[in-house]
C-alpha positions in Angstrom: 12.9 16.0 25.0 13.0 16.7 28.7 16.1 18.9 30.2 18.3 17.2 32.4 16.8 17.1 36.1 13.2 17.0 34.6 10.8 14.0 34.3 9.4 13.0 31.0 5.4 12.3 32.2 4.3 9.4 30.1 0.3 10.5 29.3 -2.2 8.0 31.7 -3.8 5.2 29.9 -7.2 6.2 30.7 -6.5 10.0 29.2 -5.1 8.4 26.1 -8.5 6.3 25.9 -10.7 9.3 26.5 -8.7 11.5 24.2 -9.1 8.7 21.2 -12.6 8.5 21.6 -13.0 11.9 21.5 -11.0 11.8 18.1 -13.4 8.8 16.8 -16.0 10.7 17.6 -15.3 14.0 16.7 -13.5 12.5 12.7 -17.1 10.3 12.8 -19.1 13.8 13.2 -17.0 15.4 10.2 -15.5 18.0 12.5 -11.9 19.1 12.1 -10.1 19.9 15.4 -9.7 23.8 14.6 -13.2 23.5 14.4 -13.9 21.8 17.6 -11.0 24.5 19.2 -13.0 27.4 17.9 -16.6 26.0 19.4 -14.5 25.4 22.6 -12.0 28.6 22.2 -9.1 26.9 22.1 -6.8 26.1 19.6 -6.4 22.8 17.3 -3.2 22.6 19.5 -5.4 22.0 22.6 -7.8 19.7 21.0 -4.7 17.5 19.6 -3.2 17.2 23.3 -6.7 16.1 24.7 -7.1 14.0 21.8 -3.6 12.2 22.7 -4.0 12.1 26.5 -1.2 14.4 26.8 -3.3 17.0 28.6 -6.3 15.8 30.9 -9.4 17.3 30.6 -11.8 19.0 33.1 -15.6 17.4 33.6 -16.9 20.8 32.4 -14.6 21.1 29.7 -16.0 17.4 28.8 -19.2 18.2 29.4 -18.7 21.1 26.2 -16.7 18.6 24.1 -20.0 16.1 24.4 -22.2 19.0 23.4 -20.5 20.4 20.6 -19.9 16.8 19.1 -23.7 16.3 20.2 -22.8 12.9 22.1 -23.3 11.9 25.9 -20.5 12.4 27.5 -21.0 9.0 28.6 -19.8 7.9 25.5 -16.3 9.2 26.6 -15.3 6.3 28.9 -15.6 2.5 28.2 -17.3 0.4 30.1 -14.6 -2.2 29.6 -17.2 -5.1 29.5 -17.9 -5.3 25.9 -16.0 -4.5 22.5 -19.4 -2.7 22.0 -18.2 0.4 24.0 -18.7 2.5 21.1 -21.5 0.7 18.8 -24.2 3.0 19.9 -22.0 6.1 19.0 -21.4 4.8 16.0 -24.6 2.6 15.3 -22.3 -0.1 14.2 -22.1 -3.5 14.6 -19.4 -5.3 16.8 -17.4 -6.2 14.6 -17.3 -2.6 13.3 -16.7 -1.2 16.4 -13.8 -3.9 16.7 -12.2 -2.7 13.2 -12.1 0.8 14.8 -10.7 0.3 17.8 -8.4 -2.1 15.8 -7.7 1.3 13.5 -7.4 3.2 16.4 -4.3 1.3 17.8 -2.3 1.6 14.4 0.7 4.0 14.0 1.0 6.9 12.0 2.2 5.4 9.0 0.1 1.9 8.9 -3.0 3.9 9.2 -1.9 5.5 5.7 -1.7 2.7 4.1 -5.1 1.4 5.8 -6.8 4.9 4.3 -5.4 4.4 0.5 -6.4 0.5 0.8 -10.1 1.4 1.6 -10.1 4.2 -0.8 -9.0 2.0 -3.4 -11.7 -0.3 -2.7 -14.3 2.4 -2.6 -13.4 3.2 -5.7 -13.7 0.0 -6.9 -10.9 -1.4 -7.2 -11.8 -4.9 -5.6 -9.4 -6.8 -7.7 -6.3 -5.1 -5.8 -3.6 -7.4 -5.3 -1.6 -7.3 -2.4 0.8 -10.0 -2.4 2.0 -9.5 0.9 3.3 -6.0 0.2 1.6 -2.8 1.4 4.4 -0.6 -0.5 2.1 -1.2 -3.8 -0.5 0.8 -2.7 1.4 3.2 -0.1 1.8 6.1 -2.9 -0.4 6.2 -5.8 -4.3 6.2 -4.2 -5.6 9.2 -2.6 -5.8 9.5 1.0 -9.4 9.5 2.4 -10.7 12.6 3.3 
């Protein structure tokens, strides 16, 4: 919480964006963010403010994020023509790279639940009955890893 007299800096849009397709990216690669920090040598701290826009990053700290998640750092920044913005990242459809951004934009706690739903279909589980409430399956299915 800020001190009285200071401003409370809101992170830019555009930072935010970056950041969380630097998360995508790096989470679609397999790479934690102490493992990013280390190639980078910084800490997971670091990598979780970049990833949340709250720190902006430099175009030659960029350029080593893009190489050690072996992507073009073009693949950063959206185009903002197309919902395809990250399909050739990905090599995913549209509506794949819809569901993610879709993913992306959930809280915290919603994207839980979205993790134990497709684990429990993964693991089979294709009869699982919602009924309109998440709370069934909010505790007993593993998270995804």
């Amino acid at each position: 919480m800020a001190k009285p007299g200071e401003k409370h800096h809101q992170p830019n849009p555009d930072d935010v964006a970056i950041g969380a397709r630097i998360r995508a990216i790096r989470q679609a690669r397999g790479m934690s963010q102490e493992r990013l920090g280390k190639v980078l040598g910084v800490t997971f701290q670091q990598i979780q403010k970049y990833e949340k826009g709250s720190n902006r990053i430099g175009g030659s700290r960029m350029l080593q994020i893009a190489a050690a998640l072996d992507t073009p750092v073009a693949a950063f920044f959206g185009t903002g023509e197309s919902d395809a913005d990250l399909a050739p990242v990905f090599d995913c459809s549209q509506s794949d790279s819809a569901f993610l951004r879709t993913y992306l934009a959930l809280g915290p706690g919603t994207r839980a639940i979205a993790r134990r739903l497709v684990a429990a279909l993964r693991n089979g589980d294709d009869d699982l009955m919602l009924d309109g409430n998440l709370t069934e399956i909010a505790s007993p299915l593993p998270l995804l890893s």
